[in-house]
C-alpha positions as CSV (number, residue, x, y, z in Angstrom):
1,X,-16.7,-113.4,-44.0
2,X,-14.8,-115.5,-41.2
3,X,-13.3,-113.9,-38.4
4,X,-9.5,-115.0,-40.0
5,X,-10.2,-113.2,-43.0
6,X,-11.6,-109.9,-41.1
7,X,-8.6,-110.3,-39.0
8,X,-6.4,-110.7,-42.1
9,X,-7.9,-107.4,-43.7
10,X,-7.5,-105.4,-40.5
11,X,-4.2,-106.3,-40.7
12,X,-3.5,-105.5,-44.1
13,X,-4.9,-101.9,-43.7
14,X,-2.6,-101.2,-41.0
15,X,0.5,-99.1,-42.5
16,X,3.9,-99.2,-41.5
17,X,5.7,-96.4,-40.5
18,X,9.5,-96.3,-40.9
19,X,11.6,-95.6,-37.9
20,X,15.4,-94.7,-38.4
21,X,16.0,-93.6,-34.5
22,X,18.2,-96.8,-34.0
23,X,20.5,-95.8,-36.6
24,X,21.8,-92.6,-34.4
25,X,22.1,-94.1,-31.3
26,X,25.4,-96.3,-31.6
27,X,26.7,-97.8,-28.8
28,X,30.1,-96.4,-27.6
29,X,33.3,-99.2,-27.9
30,X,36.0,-99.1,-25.5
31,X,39.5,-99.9,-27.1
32,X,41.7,-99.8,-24.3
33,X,41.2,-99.0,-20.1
34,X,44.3,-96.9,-19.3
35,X,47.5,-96.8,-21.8
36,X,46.3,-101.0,-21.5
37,X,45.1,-102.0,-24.7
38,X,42.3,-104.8,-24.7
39,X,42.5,-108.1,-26.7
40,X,39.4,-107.6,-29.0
41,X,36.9,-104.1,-28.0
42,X,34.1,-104.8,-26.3
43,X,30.9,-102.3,-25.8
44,X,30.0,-100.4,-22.7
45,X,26.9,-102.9,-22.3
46,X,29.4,-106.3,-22.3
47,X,31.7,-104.2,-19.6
48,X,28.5,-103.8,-17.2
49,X,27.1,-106.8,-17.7
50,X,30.8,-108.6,-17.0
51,X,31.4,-106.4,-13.7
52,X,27.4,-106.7,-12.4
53,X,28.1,-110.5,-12.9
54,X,31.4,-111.0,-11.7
55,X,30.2,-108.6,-8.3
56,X,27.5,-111.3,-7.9
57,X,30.0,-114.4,-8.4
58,X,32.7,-112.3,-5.3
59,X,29.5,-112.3,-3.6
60,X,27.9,-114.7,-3.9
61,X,31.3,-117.0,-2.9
62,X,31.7,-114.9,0.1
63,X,28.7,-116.2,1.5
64,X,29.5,-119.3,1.3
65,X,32.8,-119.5,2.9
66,X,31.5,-117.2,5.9
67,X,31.3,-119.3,9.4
């Protein structure tokens, strides 16, 4: 026996065990900031990600224009 095909049956005796823990944890949309409604909703992830990147742009500009 090669080591591929001892590899190949290690793998193959390995079970799989089923996991449904992503299905409950649903990430949270926001519709509207305010009485402002938004164009298309966007998740609470894309909102931090958009500020944490738009604080570095302000920044990262402010930097530059400094004396």
């Amino acid at each position: 026996m090669s080591t591929a095909d001892g590899n190949r049956k290690r793998c193959n005796d390995v079970k799989k065990i089923r996991s449904y823990s992503s299905i409950w944890s649903v990430e949270k949309v926001i519709y509207a900031i305010n009485d402002m409604r938004l164009p298309f909703p966007i998740t609470f992830s894309q909102m931090a990600w958009f500020v944490a990147c738009e604080f570095a742009v302000l920044a990262l500009g402010n930097c530059r224009r400094s004396p």
